[in-house]
N, C-alpha and C positions, 0 to 999 in steps of 0.2 A: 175845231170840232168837225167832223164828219156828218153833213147832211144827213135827216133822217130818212129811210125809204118808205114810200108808202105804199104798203102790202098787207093791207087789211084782212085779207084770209089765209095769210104765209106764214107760217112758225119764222119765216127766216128770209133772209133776201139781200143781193148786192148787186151794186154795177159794180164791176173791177176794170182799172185800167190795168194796159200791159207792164206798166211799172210796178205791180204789185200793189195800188194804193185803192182805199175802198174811196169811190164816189159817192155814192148813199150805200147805205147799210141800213138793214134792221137783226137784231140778235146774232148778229158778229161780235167777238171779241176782239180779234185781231187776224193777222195775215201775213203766213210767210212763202218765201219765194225761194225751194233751194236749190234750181237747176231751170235751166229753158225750158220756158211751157209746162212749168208745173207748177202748181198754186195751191197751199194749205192755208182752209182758213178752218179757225177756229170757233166754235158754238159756243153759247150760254149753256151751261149745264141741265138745263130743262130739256134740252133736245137728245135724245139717245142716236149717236152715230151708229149703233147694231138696228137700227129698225127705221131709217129715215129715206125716204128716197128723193132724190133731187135733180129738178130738170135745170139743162145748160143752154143758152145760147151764146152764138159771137156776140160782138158788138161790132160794131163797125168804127164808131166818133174816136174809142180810145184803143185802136188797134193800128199796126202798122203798117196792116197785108191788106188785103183786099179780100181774097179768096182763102178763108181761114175756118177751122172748125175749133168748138170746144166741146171736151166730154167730162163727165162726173166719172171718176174710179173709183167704183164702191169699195173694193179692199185697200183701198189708201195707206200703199204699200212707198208710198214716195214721204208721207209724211207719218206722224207720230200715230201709233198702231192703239194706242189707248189713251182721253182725254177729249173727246167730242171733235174732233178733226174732218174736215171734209174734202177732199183732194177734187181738183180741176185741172185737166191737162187740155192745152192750146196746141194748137197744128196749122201750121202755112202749107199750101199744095204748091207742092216741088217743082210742078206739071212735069212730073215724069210718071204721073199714074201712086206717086209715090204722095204721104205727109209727112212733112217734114215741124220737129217740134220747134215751136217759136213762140216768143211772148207778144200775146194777142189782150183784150179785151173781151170781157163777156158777164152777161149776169145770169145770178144763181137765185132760184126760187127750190124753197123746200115749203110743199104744202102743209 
């Protein structure tokens, strides 16, 4: 059983490691992984993915880069377009000015 997250003011919340695996969660369902650096997880059906907004950070402990970014893609075009889904894309800097996508660590709070 997955650890529960304590986020007492968050509809929603996860550590994710780079493996795709939740660390603590709170009102996750699950969590899929179907390409580098891209992470769909999915909601309780109490949370409307048309009207949610959600802030991302790395992590550092379950990541494999150093210098790493994550973003939320509101139009979560990489994952399932209807069904409470919430998309997370990871980036390693290339150090060519460039990011490059890679599976990282990060957590998600949705107020």
């Amino acid at each position: 059983m997955i650890p529960a997250a304590s986020a007492p003011n968050a509809r929603a919340a996860a550590l994710v490691a780079s493996d795709a695996t939740f660390v603590r969660q709170k009102r996750f369902l699950k969590i899929n992984h179907p390409d580098t650096g891209v992470y769909c997880l999915k909601l309780e059906s109490r949370i409307n993915e048309d009207t949610l907004v959600a802030s991302v950070t790395p992590e550092y402990i379950y990541s494999a880069h150093i210098n790493i970014s994550a973003q939320w893609y509101s139009a979560h075009a990489g994952c399932p377009l209807k069904g409470n889904w919430v998309e997370v894309l990871t980036f390693v800097d290339g150090q060519s000015g460039t990011w490059i996508p890679a599976d990282e660590g990060f957590a998600i709070v949705i107020p």
